[in-house]
Backbone bond lengths (Angstrom), bond angles and torsions (degrees), N, CA, C in turn:
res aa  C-N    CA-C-N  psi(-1)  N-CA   C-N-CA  omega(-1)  CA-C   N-CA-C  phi
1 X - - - 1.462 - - 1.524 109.32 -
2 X 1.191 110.46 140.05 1.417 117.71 178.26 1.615 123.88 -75.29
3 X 1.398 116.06 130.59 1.525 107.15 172.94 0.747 107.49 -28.13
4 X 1.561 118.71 156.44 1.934 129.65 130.14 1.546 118.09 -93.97
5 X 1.480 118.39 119.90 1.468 97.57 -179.92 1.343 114.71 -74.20
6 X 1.213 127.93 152.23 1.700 139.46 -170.00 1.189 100.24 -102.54
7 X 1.460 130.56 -51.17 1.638 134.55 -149.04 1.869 105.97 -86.86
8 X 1.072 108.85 18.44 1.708 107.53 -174.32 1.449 93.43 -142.11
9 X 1.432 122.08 -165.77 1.482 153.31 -165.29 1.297 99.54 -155.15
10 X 1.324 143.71 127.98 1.470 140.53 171.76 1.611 113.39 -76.60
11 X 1.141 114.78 -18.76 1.615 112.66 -143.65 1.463 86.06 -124.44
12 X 1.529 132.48 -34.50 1.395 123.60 -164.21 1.971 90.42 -93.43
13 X 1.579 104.48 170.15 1.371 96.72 -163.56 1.925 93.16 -130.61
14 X 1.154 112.27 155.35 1.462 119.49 175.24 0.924 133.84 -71.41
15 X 1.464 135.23 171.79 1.344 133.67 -157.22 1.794 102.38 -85.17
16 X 1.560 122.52 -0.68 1.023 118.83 -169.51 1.750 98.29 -121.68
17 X 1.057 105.70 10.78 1.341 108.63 168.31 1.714 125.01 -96.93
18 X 1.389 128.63 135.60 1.672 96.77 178.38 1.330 83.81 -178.68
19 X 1.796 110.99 157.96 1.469 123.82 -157.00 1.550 100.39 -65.82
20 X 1.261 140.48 157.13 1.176 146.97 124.79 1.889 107.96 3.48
21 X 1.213 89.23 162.35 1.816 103.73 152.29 1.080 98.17 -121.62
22 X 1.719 128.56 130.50 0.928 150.65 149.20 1.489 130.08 -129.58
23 X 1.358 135.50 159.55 1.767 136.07 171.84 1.882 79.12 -104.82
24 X 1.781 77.71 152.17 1.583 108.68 158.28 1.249 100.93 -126.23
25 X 1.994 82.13 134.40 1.996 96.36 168.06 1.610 100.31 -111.50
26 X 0.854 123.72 158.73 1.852 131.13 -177.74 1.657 103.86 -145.49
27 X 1.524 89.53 147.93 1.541 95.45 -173.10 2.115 81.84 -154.77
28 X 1.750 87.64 -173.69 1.026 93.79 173.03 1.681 144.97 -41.23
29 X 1.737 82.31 -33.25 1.574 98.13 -162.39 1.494 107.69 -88.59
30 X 1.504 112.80 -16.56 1.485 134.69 -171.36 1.489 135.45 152.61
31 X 1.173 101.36 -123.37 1.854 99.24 177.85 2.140 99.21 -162.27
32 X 1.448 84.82 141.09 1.630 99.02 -169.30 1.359 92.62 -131.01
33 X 1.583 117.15 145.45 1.120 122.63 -179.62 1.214 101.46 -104.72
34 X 1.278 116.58 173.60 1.476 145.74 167.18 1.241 162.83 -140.91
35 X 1.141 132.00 102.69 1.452 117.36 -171.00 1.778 89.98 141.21
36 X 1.373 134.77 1.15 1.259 133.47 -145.74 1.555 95.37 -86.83
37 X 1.259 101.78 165.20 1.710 94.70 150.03 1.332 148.32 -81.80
38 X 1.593 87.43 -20.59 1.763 116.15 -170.42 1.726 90.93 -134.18
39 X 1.308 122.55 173.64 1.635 136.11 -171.33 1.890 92.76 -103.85
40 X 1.358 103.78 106.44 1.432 107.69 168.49 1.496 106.63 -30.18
41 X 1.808 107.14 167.58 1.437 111.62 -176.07 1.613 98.38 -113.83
42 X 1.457 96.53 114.42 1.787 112.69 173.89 1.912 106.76 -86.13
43 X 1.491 101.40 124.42 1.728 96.22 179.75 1.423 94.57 -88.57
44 X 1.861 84.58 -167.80 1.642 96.43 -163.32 1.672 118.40 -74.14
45 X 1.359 119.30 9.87 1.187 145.20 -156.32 1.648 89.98 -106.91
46 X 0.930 124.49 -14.20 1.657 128.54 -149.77 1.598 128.71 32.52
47 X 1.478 92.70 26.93 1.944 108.58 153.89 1.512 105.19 -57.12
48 X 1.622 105.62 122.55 1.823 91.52 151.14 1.631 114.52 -108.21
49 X 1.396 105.62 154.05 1.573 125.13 -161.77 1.305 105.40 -95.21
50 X 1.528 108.41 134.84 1.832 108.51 175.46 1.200 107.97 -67.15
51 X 1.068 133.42 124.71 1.245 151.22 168.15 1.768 124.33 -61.28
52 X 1.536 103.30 106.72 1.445 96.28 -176.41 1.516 116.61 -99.51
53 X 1.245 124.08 -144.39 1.296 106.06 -162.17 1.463 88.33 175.34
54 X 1.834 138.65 -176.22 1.190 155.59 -174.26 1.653 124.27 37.27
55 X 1.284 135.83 -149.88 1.731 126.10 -147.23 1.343 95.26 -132.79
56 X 1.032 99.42 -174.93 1.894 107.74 -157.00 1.754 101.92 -121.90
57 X 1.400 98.78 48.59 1.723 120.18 -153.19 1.899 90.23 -102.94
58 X 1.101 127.63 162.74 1.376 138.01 162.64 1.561 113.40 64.47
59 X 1.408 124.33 -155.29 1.433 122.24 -149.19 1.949 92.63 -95.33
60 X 1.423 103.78 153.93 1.294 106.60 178.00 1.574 110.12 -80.84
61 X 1.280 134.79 143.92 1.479 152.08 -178.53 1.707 93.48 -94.89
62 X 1.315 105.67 93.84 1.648 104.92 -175.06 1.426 127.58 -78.50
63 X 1.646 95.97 -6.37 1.439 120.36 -146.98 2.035 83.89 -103.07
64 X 1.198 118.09 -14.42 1.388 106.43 -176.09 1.278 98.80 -113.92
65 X 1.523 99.17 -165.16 1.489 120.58 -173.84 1.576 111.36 -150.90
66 X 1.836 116.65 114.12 1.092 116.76 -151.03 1.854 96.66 -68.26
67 X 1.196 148.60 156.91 1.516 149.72 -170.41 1.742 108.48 -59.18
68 X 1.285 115.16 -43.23 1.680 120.79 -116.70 2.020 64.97 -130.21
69 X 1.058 130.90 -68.63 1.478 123.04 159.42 1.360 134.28 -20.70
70 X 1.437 100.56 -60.13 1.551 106.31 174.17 1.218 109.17 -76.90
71 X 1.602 122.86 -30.13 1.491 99.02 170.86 1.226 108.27 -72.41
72 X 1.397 153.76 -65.89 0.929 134.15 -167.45 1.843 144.56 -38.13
73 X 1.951 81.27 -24.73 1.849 94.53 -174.13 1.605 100.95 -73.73
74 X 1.713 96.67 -29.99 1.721 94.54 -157.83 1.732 97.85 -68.75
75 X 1.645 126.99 -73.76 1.177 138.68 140.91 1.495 128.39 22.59
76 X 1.556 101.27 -76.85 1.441 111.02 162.63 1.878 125.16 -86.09
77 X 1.301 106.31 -10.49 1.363 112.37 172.98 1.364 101.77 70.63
78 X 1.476 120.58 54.35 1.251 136.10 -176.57 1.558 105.44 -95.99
79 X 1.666 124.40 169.53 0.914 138.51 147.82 0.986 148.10 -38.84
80 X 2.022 146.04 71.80 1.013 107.45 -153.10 1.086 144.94 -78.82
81 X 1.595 110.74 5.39 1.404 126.23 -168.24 1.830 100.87 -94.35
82 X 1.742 98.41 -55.65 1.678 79.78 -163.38 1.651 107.35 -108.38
83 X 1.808 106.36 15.53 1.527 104.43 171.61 1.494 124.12 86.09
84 X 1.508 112.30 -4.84 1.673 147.51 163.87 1.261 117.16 -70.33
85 X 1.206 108.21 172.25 1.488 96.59 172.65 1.743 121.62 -99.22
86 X 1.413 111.52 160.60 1.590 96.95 -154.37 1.220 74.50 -104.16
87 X 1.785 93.07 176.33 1.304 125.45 -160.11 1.451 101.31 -87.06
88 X 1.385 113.76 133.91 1.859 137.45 176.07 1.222 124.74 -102.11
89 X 1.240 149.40 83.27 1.217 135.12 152.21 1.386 116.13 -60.59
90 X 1.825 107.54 138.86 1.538 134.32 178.72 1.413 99.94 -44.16
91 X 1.223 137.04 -40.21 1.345 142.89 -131.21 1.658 102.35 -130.89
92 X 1.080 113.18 -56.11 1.420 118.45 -161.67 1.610 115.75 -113.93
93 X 1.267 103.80 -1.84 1.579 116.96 159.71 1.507 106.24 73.68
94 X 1.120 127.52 -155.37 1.398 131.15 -137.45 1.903 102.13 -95.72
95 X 1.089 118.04 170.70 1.827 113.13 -171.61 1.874 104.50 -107.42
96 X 0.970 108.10 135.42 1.797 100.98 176.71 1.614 84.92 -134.46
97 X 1.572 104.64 168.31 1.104 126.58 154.92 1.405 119.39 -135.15
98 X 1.621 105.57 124.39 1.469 114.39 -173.15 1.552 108.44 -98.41
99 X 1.585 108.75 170.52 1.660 103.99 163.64 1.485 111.96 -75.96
100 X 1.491 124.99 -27.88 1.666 118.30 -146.18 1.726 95.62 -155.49
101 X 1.310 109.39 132.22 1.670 103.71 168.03 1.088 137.99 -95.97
102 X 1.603 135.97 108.60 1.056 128.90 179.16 2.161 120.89 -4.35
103 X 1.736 84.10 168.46 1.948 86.63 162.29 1.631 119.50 -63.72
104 X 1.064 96.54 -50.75 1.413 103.22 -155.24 1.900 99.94 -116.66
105 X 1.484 112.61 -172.13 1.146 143.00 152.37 1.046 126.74 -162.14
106 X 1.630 119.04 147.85 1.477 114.98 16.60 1.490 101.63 -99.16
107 X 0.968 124.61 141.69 1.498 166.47 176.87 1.661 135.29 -59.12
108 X 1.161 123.46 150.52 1.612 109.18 162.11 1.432 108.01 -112.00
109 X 1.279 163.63 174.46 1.485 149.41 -167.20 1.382 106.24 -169.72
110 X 1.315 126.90 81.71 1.278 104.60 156.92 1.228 146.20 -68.51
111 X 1.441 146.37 131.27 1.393 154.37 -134.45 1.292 115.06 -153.56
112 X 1.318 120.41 128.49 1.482 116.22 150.93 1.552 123.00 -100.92
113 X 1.251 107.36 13.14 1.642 130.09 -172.10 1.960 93.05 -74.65
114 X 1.338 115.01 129.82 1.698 107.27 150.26 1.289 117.28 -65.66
115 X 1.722 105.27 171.85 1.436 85.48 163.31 1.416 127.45 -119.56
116 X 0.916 137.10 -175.28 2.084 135.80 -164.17 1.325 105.88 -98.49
117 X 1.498 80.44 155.33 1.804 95.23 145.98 1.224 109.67 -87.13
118 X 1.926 113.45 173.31 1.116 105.27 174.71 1.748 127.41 -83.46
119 X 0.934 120.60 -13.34 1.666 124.58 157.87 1.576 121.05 -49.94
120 X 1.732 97.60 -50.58 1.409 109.09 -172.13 1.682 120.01 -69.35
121 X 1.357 92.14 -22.00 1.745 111.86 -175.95 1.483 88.35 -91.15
122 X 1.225 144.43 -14.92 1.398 139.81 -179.59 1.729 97.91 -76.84
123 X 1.228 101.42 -65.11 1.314 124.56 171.89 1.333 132.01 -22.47
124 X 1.675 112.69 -47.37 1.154 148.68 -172.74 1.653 96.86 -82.49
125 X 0.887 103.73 -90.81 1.843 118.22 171.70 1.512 118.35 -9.44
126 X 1.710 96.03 -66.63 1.597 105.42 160.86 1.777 129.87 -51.46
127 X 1.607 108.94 -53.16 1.617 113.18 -174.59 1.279 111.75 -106.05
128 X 1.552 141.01 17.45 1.197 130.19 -153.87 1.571 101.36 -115.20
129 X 1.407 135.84 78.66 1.041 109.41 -179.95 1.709 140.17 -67.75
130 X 1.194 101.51 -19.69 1.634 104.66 156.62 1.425 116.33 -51.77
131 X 1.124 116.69 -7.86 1.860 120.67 168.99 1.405 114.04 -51.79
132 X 1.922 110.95 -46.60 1.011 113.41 -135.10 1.628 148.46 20.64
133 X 1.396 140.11 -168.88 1.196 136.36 -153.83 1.624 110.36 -80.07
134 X 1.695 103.25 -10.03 2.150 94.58 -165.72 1.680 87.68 -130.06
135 X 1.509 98.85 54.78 1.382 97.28 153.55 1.401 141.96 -83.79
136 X 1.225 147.16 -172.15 1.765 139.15 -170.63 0.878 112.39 -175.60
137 X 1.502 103.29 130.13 1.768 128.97 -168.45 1.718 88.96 -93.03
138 X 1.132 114.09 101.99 1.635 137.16 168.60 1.737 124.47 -79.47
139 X 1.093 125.56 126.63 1.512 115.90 174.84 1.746 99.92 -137.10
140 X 1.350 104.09 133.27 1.210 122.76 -164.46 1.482 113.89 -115.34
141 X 1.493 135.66 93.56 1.407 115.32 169.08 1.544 125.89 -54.84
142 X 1.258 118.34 -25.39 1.496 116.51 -178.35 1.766 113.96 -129.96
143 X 1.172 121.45 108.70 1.756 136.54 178.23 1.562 91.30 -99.80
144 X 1.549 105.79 138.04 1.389 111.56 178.19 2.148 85.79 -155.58
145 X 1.566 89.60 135.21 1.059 79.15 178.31 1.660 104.36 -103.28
146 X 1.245 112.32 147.54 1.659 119.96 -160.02 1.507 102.82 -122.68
147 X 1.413 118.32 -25.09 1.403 109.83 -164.00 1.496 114.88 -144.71
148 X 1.441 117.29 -177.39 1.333 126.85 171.33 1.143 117.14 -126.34
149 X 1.527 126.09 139.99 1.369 125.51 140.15 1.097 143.59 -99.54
150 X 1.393 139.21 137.74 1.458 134.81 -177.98 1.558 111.42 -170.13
151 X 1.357 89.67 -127.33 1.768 111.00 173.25 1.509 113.55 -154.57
152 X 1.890 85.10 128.79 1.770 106.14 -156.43 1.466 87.48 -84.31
153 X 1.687 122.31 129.79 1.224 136.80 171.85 1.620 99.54 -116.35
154 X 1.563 118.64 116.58 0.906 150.08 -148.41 1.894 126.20 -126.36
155 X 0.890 131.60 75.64 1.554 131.87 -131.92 1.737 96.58 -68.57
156 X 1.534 130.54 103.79 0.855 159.37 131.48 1.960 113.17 124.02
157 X 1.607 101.79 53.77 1.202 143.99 -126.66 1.712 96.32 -136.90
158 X 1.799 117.39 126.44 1.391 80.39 149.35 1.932 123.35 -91.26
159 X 1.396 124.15 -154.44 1.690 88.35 -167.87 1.712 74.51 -122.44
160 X 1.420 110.25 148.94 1.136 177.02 -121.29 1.829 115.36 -132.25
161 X 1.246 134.35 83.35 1.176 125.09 156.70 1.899 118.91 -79.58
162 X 1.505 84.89 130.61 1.862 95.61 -167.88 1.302 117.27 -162.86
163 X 0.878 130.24 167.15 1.814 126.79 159.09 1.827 110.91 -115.36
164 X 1.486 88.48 139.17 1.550 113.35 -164.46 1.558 86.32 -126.39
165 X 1.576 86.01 142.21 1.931 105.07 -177.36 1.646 106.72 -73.43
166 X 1.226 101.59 144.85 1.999 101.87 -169.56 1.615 97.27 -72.56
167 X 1.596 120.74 -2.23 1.085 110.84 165.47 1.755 128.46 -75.79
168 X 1.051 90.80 -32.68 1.520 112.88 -174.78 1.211 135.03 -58.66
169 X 1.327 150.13 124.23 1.604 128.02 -138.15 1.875 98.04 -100.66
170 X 1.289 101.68 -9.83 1.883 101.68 163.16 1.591 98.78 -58.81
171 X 1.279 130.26 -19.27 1.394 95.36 -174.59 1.909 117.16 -83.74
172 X 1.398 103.35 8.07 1.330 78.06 136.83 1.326 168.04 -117.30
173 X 1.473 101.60 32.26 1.057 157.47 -149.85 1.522 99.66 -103.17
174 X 1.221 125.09 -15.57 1.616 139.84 -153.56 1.507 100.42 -106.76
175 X 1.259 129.56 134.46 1.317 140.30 156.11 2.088 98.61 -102.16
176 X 1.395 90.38 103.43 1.329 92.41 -172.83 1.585 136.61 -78.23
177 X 1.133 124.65 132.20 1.677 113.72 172.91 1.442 117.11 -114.84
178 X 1.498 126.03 -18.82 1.542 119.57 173.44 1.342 92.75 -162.44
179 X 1.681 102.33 142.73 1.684 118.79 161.33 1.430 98.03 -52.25
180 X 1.301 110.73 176.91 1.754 122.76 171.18 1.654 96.96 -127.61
181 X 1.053 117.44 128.53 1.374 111.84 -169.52 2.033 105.60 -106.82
182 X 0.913 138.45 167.95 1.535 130.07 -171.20 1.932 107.71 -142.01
183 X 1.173 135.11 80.17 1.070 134.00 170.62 0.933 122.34 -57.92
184 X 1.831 121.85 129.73 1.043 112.08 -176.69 1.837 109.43 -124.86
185 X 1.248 101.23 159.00 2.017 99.17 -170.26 1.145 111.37 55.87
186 X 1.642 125.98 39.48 1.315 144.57 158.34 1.417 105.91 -32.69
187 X 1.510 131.61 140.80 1.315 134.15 154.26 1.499 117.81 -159.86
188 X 1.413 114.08 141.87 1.221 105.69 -167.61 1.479 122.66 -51.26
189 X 1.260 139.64 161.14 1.291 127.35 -179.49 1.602 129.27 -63.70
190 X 1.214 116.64 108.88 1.853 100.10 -165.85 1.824 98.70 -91.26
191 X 1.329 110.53 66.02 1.567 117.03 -176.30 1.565 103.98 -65.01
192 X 1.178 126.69 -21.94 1.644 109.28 -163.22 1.578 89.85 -99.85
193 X 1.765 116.86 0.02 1.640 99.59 160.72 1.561 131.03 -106.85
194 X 1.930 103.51 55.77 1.622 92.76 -171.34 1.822 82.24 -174.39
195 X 0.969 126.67 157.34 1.222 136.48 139.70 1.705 119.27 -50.42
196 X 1.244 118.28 138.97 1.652 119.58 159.53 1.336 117.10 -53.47
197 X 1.446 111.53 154.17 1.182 122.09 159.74 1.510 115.33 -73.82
198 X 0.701 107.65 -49.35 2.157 134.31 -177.44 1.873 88.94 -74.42
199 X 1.459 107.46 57.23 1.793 97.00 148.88 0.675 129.65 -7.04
200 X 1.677 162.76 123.53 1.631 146.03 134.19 1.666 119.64 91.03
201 X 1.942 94.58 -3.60 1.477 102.03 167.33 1.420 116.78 -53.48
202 X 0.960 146.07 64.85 1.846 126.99 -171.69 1.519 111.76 -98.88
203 X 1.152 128.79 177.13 1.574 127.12 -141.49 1.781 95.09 -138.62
C-alpha cells in the first residue's frame, strides 16, 4: 500500500505559489489573456484557467484552492488532502467533508470541495479549523460536475466573480479557479455500518 503524505494538503496551494500577472481582453467569442509566458490551458469546455506560476515552498493557504489541483481532484475524483484516490463505497458512493449539513436527506449539494480518503477526511475533521463545529461526513453515489467558478469577463463590463453553469456559453467568458461539482443522493456517511475500503488506514 502506498504512503499517504500527512505534512501537506494536496488541493490548497503555498505561500510561494500565486497566479501569473496577466490583462484580460473579451470580445464576443470570449476572453484571452495576456502578458503570460506560455498560452493559459483552455479545457474541453472552452473555460480558460488562471494561470499560476512559482514552488510549493512556505506555509499552506488552507483557506484556498490551488486552480489546476482542484480541477484535477474534482475531475479525476482524487484526494483532496493527499492527491490519491479517495475512498468509494459500492453503495454509498464517494466520501466528502462539508462545513454545515443541509435540511434534509438525501440531498442535492453543490460543492467545490474534492472528495477524501478516509484517513484524510479523519485528518481534516480533526485539524481543519475552517470545518468548524456542524460539519458532515457526506457520501455521494453520483458527482457531476455542473459548473464553474472564477471571474465573469464581460465585453464592456466590469468583471464579476461568480459561478456559471458548464452548460452555459458565459463560460467562456470565465477566467477560471474551480469546477463546481453537484452531488446527487447525498447522505450522511453511515461509516460505523460497513468496513473501509482503505484496510489498515487508521488515523
Amino acid at each position: 500500500m502506498t504512503d499517504r503524505p500527512s505534512a501537506r494538503v494536496f488541493v490548497t496551494p503555498f505561500a510561494g505559489e500565486r497566479p501569473y500577472a496577466y490583462t484580460v481582453a473579451s470580445d464576443r467569442a470570449g476572453v484571452k489573456l495576456r502578458g503570460l509566458p506560455c498560452p493559459p490551458y483552455v479545457d474541453e469546455h472552452g473555460i480558460t484557467w488562471e494561470p499560476w506560476g512559482g514552488e510549493q515552498t512556505g506555509n499552506q493557504r488552507h483557506e484556498e484552492h490551488h486552480p489546476a489541483r482542484q480541477r484535477a481532484c474534482v475531475k479525476q475524483r482524487l484526494c483532496g488532502g493527499c492527491g490519491q484516490e479517495s475512498d468509494e463505497h459500492p453503495q454509498f458512493g464517494r466520501l466528502w467533508v462539508l462545513p454545515d449539513a443541509p435540511a434534509g436527506w438525501p440531498c442535492e449539494i453543490s460543492t467545490t470541495a474534492p472528495p477524501f480518503c478516509l484517513l484524510c477526511a479523519r485528518r481534516a475533521v480533526r485539524d481543519c479549523q475552517g470545518l468548524g463545529d456542524d460539519f458532515v461526513r457526506v457520501r455521494a453515489p453520483v458527482a457531476r460536475v455542473t459548473g464553474v467558478a472564477g471571474t465573469l469577463h464581460l465585453p464592456g463590463r466590469d468583471p464579476e466573480d461568480r459561478i456559471v453553469p458548464i452548460a452555459d456559453g458565459l463560460r467562456r467568458h470565465m477566467v477560471a479557479r474551480q469546477l463546481v461539482l453537484t452531488l446527487e443522493g447525498a447522505l450522511l456517511d453511515p461509516a460505523p455500518l460497513y468496513e473501509p475500503a482503505h484496510v489498515g488506514l487508521g488515523s
